[in-house]
C-alpha positions, -999 to 999 in steps of 0.1 A, spaced: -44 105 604 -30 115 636 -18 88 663 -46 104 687 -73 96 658 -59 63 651 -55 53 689 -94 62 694 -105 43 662 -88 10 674 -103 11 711 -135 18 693 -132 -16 677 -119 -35 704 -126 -19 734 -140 -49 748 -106 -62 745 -80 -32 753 -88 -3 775 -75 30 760 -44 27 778 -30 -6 764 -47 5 729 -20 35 734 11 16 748 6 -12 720 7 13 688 37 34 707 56 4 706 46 -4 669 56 29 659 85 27 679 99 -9 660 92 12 628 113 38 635 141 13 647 132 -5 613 137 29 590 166 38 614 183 4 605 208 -8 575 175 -25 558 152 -3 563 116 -9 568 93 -30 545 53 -33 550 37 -61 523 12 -43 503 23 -9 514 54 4 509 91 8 520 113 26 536 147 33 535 168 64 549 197 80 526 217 103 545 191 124 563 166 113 544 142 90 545 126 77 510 95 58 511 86 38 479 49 27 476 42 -6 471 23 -17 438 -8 -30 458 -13 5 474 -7 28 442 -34 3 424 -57 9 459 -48 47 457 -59 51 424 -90 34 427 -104 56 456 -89 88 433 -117 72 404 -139 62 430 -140 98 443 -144 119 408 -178 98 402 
């Protein structure tokens, strides 16, 4: 999913709350505290998705066992 995509979904859903605008600002400076969060000694850890954690160049991400079991039940969901 692009940011542009996600941005619209969420002002979909609470566009009586957030205009377009703040819907914007508010995930820039999400992804923005992830980034500083991967960029960091401890890298970046999201409960029931995954982490991340940069070697060198590189940035590893390491699925969480909550979303591989969620990943694979869509994958069976999808073949029926």
């Amino acid at each position: 999913m692009k940011k542009k995509t996600l941005v619209e979904r969420l002002h979909e859903e609470y566009s009586h709350v957030y205009s377009k605008k703040r819907v914007y600002k508010m995930i820039n400076f999400l992804l923005d505290r992830m980034r500083e969060g991967v960029a960091s000694e401890d890298g970046l850890k999201i409960s029931g998705f995954g982490s991340f954690k940069r070697k060198g160049k590189r940035v590893l991400f390491r699925p969480s066992k909550k979303l591989i079991s969620r990943l694979k039940l869509e994958a069976k969901r999808l073949k029926m």
